[in-house]
C-alpha positions as CSV (number, residue, x, y, z in Angstrom):
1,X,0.0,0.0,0.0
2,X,1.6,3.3,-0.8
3,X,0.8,6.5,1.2
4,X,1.5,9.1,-1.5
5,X,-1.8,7.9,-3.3
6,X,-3.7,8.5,-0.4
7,X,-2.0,11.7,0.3
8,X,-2.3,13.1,-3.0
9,X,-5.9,12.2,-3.7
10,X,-7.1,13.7,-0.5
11,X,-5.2,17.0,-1.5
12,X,-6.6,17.2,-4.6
13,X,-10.1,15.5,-3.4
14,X,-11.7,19.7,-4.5
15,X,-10.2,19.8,-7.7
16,X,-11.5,16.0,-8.8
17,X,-15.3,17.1,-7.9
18,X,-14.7,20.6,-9.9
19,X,-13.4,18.5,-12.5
20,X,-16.1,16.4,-12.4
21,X,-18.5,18.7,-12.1
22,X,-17.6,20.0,-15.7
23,X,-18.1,16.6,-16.9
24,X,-21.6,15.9,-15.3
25,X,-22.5,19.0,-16.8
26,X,-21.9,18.0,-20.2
27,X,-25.4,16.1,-21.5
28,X,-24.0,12.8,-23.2
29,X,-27.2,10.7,-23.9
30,X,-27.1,9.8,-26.9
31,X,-28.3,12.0,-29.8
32,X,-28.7,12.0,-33.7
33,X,-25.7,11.0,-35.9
34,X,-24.2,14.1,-37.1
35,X,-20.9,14.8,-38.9
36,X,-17.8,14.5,-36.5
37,X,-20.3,13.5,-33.6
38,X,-21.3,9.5,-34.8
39,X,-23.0,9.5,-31.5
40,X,-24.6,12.6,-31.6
41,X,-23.5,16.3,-30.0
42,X,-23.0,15.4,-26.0
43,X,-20.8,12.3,-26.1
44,X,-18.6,13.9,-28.2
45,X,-19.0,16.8,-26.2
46,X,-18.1,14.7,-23.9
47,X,-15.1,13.1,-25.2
48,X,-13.5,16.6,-25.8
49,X,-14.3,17.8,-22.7
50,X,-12.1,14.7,-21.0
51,X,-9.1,15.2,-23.5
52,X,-9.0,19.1,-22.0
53,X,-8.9,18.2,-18.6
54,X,-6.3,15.3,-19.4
55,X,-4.3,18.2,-21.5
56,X,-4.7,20.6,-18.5
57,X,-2.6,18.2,-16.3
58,X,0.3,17.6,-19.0
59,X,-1.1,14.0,-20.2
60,X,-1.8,13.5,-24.1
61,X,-4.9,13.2,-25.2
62,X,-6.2,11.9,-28.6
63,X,-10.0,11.7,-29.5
64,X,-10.1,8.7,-32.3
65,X,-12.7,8.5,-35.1
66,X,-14.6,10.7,-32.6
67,X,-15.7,7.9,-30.4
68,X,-13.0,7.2,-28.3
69,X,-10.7,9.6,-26.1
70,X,-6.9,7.8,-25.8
71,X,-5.0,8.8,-22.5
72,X,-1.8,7.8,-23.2
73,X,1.6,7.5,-20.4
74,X,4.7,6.3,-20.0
75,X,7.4,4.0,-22.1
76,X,6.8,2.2,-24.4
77,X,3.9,0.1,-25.5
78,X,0.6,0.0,-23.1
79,X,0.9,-3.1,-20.6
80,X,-2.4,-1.8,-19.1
81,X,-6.0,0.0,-20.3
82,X,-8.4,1.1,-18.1
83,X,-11.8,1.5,-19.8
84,X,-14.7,3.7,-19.0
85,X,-17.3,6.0,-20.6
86,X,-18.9,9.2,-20.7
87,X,-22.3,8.6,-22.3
88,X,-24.3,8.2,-20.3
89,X,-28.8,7.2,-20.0
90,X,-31.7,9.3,-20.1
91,X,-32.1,11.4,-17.2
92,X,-35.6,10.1,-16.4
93,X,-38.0,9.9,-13.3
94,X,-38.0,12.5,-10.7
95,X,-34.8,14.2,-9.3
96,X,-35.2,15.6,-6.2
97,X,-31.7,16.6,-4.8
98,X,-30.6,18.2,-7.9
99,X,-30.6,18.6,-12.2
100,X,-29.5,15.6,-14.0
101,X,-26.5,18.1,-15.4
102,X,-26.0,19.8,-12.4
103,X,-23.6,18.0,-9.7
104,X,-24.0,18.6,-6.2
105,X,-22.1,17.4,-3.7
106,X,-23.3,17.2,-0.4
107,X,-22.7,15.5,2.8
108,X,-19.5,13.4,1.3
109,X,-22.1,12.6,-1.7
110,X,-21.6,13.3,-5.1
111,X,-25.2,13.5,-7.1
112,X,-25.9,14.2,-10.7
113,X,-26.2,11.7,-14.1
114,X,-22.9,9.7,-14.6
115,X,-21.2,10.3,-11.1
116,X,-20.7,6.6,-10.7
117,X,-21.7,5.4,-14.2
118,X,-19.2,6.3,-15.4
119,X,-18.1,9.8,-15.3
120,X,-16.8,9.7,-11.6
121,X,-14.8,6.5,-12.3
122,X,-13.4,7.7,-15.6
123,X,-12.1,11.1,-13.9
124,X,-10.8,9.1,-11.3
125,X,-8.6,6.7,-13.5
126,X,-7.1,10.1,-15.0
127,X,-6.2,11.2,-11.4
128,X,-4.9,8.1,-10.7
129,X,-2.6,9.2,-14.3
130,X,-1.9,12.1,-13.1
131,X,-0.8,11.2,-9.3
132,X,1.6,8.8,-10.8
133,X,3.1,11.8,-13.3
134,X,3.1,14.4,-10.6
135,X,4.8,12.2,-7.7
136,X,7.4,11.5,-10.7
137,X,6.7,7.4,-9.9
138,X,8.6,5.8,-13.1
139,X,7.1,3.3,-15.4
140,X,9.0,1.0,-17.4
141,X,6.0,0.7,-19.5
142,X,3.1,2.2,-20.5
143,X,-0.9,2.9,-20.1
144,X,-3.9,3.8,-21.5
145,X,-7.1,5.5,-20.3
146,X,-9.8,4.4,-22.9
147,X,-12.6,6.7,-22.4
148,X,-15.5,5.3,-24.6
149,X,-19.2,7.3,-25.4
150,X,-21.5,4.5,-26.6
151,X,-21.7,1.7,-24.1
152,X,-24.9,2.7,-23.2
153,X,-25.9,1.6,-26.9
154,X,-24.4,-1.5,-26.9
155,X,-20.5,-0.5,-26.8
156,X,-20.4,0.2,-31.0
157,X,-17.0,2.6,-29.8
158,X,-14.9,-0.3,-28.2
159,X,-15.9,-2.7,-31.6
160,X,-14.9,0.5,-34.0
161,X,-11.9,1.0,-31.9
162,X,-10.5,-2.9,-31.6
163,X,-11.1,-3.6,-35.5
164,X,-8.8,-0.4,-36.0
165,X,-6.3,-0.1,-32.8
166,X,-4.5,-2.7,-30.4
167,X,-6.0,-2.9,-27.0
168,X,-3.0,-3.8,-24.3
169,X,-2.7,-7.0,-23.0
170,X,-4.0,-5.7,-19.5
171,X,-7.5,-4.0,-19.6
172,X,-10.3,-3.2,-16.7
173,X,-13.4,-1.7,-16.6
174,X,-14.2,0.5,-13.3
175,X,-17.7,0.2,-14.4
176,X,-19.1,-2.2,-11.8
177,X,-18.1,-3.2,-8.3
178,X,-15.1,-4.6,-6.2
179,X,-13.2,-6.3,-5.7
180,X,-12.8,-8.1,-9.4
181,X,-15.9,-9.2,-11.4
182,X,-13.9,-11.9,-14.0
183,X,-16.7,-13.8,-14.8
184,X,-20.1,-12.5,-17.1
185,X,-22.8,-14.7,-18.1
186,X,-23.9,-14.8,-21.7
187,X,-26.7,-12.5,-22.9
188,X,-29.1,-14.3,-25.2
189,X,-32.6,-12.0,-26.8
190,X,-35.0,-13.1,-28.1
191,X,-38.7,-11.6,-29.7
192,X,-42.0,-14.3,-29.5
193,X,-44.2,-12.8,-32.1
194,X,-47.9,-13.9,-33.0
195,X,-51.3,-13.2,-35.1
196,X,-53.9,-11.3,-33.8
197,X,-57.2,-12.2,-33.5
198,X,-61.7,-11.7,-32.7
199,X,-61.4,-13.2,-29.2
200,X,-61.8,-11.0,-25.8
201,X,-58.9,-9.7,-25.4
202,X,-58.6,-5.7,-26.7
203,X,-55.0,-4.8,-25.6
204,X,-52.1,-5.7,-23.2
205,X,-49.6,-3.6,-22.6
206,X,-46.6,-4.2,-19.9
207,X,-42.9,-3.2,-19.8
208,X,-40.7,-1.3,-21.8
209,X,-37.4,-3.2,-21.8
210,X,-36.5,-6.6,-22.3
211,X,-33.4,-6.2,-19.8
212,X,-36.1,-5.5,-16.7
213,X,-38.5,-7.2,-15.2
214,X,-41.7,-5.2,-15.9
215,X,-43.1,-3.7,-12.8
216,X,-46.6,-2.6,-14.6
217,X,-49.1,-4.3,-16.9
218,X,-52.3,-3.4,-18.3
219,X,-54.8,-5.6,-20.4
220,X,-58.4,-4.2,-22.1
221,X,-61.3,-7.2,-22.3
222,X,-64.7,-7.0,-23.8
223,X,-67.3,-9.7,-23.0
224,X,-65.9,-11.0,-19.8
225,X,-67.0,-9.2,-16.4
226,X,-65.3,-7.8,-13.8
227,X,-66.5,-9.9,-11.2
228,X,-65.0,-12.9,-13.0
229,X,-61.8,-11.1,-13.7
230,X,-61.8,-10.6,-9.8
231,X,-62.5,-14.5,-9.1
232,X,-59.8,-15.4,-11.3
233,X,-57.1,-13.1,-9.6
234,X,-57.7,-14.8,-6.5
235,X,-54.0,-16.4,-5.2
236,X,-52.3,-15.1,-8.1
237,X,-49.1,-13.0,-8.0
238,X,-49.0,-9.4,-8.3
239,X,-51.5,-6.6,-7.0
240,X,-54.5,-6.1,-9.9
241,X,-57.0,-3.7,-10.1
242,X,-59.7,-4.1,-11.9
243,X,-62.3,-1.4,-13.7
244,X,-65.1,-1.5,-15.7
245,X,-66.3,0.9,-18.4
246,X,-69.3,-0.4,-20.3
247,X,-69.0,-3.7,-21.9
248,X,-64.7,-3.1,-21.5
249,X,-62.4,-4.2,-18.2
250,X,-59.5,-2.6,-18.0
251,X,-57.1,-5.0,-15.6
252,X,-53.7,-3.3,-14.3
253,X,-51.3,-5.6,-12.3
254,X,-48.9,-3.8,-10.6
255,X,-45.4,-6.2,-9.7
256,X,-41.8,-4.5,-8.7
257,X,-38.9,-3.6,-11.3
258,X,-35.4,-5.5,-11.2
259,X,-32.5,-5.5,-13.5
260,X,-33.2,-8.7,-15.5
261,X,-30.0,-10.4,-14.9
262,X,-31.7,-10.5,-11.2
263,X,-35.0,-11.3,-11.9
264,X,-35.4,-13.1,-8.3
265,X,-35.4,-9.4,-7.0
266,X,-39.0,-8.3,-8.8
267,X,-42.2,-9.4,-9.2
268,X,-43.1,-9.6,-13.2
269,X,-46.5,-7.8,-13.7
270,X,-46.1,-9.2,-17.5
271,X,-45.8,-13.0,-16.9
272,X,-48.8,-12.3,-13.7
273,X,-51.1,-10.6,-16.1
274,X,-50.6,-14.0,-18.9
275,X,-51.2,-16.1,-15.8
276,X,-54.9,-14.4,-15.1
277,X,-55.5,-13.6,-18.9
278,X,-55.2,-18.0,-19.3
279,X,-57.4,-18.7,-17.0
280,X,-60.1,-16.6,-18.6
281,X,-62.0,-17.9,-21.3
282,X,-60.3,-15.9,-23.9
283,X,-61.8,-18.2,-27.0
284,X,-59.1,-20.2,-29.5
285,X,-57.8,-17.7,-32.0
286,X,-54.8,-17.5,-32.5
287,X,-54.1,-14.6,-30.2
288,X,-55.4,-17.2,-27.4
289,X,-53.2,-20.2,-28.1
290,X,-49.9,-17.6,-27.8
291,X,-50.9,-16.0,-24.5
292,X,-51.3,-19.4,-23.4
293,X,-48.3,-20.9,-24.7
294,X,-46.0,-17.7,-23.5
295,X,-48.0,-18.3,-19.8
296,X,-46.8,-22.0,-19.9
297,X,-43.2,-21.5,-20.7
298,X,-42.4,-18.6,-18.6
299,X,-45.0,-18.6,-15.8
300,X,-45.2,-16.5,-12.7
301,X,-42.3,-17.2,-10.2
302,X,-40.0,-19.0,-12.9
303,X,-37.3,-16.8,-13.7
304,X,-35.3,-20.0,-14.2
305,X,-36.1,-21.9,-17.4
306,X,-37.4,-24.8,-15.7
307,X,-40.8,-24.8,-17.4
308,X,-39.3,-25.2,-20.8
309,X,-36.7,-27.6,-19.6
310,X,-33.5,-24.8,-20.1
311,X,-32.5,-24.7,-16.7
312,X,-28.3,-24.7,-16.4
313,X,-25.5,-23.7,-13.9
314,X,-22.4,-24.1,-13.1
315,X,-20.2,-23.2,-10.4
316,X,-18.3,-20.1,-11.9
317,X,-21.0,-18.4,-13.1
318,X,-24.5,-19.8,-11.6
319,X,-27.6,-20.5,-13.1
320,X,-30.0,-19.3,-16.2
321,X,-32.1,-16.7,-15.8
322,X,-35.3,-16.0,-17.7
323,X,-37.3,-12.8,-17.9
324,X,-40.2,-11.5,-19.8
325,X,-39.3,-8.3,-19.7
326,X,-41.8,-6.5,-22.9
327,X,-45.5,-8.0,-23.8
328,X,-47.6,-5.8,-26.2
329,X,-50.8,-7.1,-28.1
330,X,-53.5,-5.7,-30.3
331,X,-55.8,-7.1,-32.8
332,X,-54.1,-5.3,-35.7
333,X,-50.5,-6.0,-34.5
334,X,-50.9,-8.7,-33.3
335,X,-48.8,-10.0,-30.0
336,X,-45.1,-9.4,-29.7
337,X,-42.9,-10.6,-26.3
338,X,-39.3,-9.8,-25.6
339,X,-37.4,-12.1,-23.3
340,X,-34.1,-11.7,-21.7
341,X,-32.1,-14.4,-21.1
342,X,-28.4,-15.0,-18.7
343,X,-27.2,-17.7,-19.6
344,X,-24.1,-19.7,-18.0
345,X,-20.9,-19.9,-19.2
346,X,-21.4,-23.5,-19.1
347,X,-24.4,-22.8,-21.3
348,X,-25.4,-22.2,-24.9
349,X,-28.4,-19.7,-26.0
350,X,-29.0,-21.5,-29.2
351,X,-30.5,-24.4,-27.1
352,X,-32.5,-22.2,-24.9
353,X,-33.9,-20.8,-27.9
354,X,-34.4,-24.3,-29.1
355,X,-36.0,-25.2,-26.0
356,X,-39.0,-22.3,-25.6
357,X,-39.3,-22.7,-29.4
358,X,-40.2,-26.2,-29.0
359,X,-42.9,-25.5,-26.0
360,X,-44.4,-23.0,-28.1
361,X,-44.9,-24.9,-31.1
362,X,-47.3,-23.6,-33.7
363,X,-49.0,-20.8,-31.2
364,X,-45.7,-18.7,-31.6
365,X,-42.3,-17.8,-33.4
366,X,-39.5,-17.4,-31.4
367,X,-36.7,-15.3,-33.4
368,X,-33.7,-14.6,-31.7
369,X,-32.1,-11.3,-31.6
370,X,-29.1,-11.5,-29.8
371,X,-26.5,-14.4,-28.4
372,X,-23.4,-13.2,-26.7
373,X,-21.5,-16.0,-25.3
374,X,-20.1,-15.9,-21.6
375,X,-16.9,-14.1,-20.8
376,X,-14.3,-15.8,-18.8
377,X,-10.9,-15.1,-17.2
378,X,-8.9,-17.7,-15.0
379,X,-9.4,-16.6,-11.1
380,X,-5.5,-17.7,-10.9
381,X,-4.5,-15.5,-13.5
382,X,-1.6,-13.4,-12.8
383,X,-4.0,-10.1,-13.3
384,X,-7.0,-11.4,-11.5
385,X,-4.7,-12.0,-8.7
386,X,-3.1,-8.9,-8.7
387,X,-6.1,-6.3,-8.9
388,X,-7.6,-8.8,-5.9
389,X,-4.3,-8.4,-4.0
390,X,-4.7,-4.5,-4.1
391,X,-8.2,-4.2,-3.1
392,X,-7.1,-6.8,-0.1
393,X,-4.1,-4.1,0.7
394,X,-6.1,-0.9,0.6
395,X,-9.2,-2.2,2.0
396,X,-8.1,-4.9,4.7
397,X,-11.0,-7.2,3.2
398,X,-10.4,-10.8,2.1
399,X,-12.8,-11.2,-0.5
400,X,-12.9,-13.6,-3.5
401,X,-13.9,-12.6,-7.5
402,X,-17.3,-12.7,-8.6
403,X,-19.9,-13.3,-11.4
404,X,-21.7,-11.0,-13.1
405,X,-25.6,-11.3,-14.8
406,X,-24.6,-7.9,-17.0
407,X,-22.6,-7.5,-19.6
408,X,-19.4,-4.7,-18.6
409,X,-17.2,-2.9,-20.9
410,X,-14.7,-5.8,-21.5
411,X,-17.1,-8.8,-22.1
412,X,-15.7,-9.6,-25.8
413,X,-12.0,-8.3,-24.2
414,X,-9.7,-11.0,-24.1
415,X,-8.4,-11.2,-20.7
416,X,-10.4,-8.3,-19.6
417,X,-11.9,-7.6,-16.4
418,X,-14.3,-5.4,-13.9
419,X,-12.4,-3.8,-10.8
420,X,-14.7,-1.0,-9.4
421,X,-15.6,1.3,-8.7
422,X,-18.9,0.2,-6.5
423,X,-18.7,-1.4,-2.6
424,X,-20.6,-3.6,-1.5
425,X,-23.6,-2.5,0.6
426,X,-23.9,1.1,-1.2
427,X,-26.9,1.8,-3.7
428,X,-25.3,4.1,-6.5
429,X,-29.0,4.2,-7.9
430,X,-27.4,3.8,-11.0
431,X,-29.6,4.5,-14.2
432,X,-32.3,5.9,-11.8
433,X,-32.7,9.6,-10.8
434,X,-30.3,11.2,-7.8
435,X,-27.8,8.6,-9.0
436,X,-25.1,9.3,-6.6
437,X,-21.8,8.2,-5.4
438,X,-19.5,8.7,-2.3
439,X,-16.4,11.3,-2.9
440,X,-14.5,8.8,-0.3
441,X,-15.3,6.0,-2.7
442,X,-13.8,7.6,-5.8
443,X,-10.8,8.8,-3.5
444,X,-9.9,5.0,-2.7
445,X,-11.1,3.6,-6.0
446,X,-8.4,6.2,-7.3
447,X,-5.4,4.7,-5.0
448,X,-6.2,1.0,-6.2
449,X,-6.3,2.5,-10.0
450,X,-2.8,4.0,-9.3
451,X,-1.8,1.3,-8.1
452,X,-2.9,-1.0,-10.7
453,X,-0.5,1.3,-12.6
454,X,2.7,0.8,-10.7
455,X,2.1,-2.7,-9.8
456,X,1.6,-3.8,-14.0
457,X,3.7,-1.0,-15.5
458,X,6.6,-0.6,-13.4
């Protein structure tokens, strides 16, 4: 553990927020495709605000093809990247301690869009930089800050920049949670799409995303009454509501949201409201044999796969995890489902697919719209047990390296892994408004980054 990090990021503990303030302020969600700004105005807004603060301290900075800003230091070529962004989401909801774009820090806490995903990090990793410039620490070879602006999207910036740059042999991500995440499931999409049809059923409507478990569903019937909506809710999951207009019920389940790579955490309003609507007699169109089919394979409660025979696991990474995350339906459109799938590393999404495909037979197609295989580095690799061996120094906790359900930053990086910036027990009420983060915690995730430094390039 070395003292000067601590030493010099207390000192300059002012500057980093005023630094970062400049950032926050800078509105990086992602915008229209315009010349020089592939993204849109704000992340390359974003990108050149980064390269003046890097400049402003004596590091080079290079923006490349306008989606990437390099940090580049010391000898040599780069032993070690550390990859972050500066887009960021859509300031949604309802902020109540201050402006999406405005940062306030109070209390030890940092608030505003991108303070811990990922602007705060990424600021931090270019203090780390710049404490090991200023304290004249020599490297015998070099790094690189990697400061992306479309991972939000799908990380387009870190494809464009591997099919046209090296990445070093070396790279984290501070854009998750200590100690080491080295372990990512797979991510396998997929879209259930059916015919519409004459029966009772008018509309349903529930989620937005595929990638949460929908917390809110609504369905529109004609020809089936309220009061045997009402008996059919009984011991079902979820809270429902029920109204009547006329010869129309309008049925609202209300569950809880969760990220769907922990889909144990909600309650799915989508797969409750498929569970009631097949109990119903809801006639045998078309439209009635694929809301039956959809309630069979992914019923309430199973966010495992075992209803359609998918379940897998394995030690390093755990189980498969299922969620219904987007169910829309009309007459005209017909019905359309998106499901989000984790699947082991042990796994394969092509046989999941295989699997609900086959339980759904003829009352739905299954298409498949995405199948990212797991990401895997050794525990007992010589970087894995490095990075742990620093957070054990600067944090006196024995810990061991984890799996993640989400997909980081490095998940198609060879050898690349997550190392911060988040502790354990904090909620960083990332992607939701007041998203916060701890000055302290960017002031130690800082030392470890420097560290990192000295320990790979020295």
């Amino acid at each position: 553990m070395d003292n000067r990090f601590a030493e010099f990021f207390n000192k300059h503990a002012e500057q980093l927020t005023d630094d970062l303030a400049q950032l926050v302020a800078v509105n990086s969600v992602a915008g229209e495709p315009q010349e020089g700004a592939p993204y849109g105005k704000g992340p390359k807004e974003a990108l050149t605000t980064a390269a003046m603060l890097a400049e402003k301290y004596g590091l080079n900075a290079e923006i490349r093809g306008d989606r990437v800003c390099l940090i580049q230091y010391g000898p040599g070529e780069a032993e070690l990247g550390i990859l972050a962004h500066l887009d960021v989401v859509p300031p949604a909801g309802n902020w109540e301690k201050t402006q999406p774009f405005e940062m306030l820090y109070e209390d030890g806490i940092l608030y505003g869009r991108g303070v811990s995903d990922n602007k705060g990090p990424a600021v931090t990793a270019l203090y780390a930089l710049r404490a090991i410039k200023e304290l004249g620490i020599p490297l015998k070879r070099g790094v690189q800050i990697i400061l992306g602006s479309d991972e939000e999207r799908g990380f387009s910036d870190v494809r464009w920049y591997m099919e046209n740059y090296p990445l070093p042999p070396k790279v984290f991500t501070p854009d998750a949670s200590f100690p080491v995440a080295n372990t990512e499931k797979g991510h396998l999409e997929m879209t259930i799409s059916a015919s519409g049809g004459n029966g009772p059923v008018l509309s349903i409507q529930g989620g937005s995303v595929a990638n949460a478990v929908p917390a809110e569903c609504t369905a529109k019937l004609r020809g089936i009454d309220a009061e045997t909506v009402r008996a059919a809710i009984v011991g079902l999951g979820g809270e429902f509501e029920v109204a009547e207009d006329g010869d129309t019920v309008t049925v609202t389940c209300t569950g809880k949201a969760s990220h769907a790579a922990r889909p144990e955490g909600g309650i799915n309003a989508a797969s409750a409201m498929l569970e009631l609507l097949s109990k119903l007699e809801i006639g045998d169109g078309p439209d009635a044999a694929a809301i039956k089919a959809i309630a069979g394979a992914i019923p309430f409660g199973d966010w495992k796969g075992t209803a359609i025979d998918a379940y897998c696991e394995d030690k390093e990474s755990g189980g498969l995890t299922v969620n219904l995350g987007v169910i829309s339906y009309t007459p005209e459109d017909g019905l359309r489902a998106l499901v989000d799938c984790r699947v082991p590393i042990s796994g394969d999404g092509s046989v999941v697919a295989e699997k609900l495909r086959s339980f759904l037979g003829q009352a739905a197609q299954v298409t498949v719209t995405g199948n990212i295989g797991g990401h895997n580095v050794p525990s007992d690799s010589d970087f894995v047990k490095g990075l742990m061996r620093i957070y054990e120094e600067y944090t006196g906790e024995k810990d061991e390296p984890k799996s993640m359900g989400g997909l980081t930053y490095v998940h198609n990086i060879p050898g690349g892994v997550a190392f911060g910036s988040g502790f354990k027990g904090t909620n960083y009420r990332g992607h939701q408004p007041d998203e916060c983060m701890p000055l302290a915690h960017l002031i130690l995730a800082g030392q470890m980054f420097a560290q990192a430094i000295v320990d790979f390039c020295g």
